[in-house]
Structure formats: C-alpha cells, structure tokens
N, C-alpha and C positions, 0 to 999 in steps of 0.2 A: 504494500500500500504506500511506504512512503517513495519509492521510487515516481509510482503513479503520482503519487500527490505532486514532486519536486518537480517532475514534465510539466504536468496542468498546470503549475504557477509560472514556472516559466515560460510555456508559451502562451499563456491566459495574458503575463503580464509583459510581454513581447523580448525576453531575452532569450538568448540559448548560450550559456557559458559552460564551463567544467562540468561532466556530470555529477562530479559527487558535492561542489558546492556552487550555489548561485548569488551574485549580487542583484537585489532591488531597491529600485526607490521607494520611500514608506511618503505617507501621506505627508508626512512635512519637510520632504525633499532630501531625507537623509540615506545615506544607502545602506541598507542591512542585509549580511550576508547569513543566505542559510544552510548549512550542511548538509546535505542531501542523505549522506551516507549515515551521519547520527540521526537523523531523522528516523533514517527506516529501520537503525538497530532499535530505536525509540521505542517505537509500534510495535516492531516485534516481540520485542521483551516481553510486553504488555500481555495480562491472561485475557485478553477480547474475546472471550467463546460467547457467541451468539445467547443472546440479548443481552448482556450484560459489555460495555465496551473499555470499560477497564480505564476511563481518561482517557483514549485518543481522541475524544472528540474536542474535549479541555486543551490536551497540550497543538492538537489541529487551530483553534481559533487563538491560542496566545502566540502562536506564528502570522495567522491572517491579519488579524486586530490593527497589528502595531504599522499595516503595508494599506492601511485603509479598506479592506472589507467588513462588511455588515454580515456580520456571521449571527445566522440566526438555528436552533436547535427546534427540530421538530421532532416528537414522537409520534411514531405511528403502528399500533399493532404489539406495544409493549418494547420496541428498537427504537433508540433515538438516531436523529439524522443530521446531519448537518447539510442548512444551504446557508452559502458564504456568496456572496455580489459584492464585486466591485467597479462603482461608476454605476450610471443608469443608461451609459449607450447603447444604440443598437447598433448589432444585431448583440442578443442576447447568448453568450455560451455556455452551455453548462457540460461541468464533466462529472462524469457520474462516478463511483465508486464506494467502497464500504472498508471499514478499519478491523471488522469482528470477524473472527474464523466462524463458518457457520456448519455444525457438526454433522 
C-alpha cells in the first residue's frame, strides 16, 4: 500500500523523483520530503486485518494534512475509509486503494 500510496501523491501532485523518496510543496510553499520506503515498512508493520486498520488511516492523513489535502474519514459497513482532495479542480482524480489485509 504504501508504495501505491507514494505513486498516487506523486503523480496526483505532479512530481516523479526517487522512488523511495519524494519532495512536495505543502500548502505554505515549503517542501516536504517523504520517504517512500519508511512509508511502506510503516503500513506494513501495522496488524491492518480487515476491519480493524490498525492507524494507517491516522499516520495516511498526518502525511496528507501538512501538503494541503482535506482528508476526510468515512465508515462504511463497519471499515473506515479515507477520501483525501486536494484543490477543487477539474477534472476530479481519484485513486483508489485500501491499507487492511482482508483475510
């Protein structure tokens, strides 16, 4: 997942650098670099078995937050989800994916 996750910001957020770490602009024009590679040892540490997701969706928006997305958490069905927007332009992207191992 966090592999998935580091592509979709990157090209969500229109960079393509290093694969295991990326720089971005955050909402107040600072660049903040994220590792790609502790990202995904991150998530996988993590016990995520299906419904339960263990904070990947917590430690997912304290990376988005500080880069200006509106990360909002929806449950549905007992699984929470995360949709994260950043900007209101169109065309609208979305990448889909899930942090939980599902057994």
């Amino acid at each position: 997942m966090g592999v998935v996750m580091g592509v979709a910001v990157r090209k969500l957020c229109g960079f393509y650098p290093h694969f295991d770490k990326i720089r971005l602009t955050s909402k107040e024009n600072s660049q903040v670099e994220i590792n790609t590679l502790e990202l995904t040892k991150q998530l996988i540490a993590r016990n995520s078995v299906s419904p339960v997701d263990a904070g990947c969706l917590e430690l997912l928006i304290a990376i988005l937050e500080p880069l200006g997305f509106k990360c909002e958490k929806i449950s549905m069905g007992g699984v929470d989800n995360l949709w994260a927007r950043r900007g209101t332009a169109k065309p609208l992207i979305c990448f889909a994916g899930h942090t939980d191992v599902v057994p």
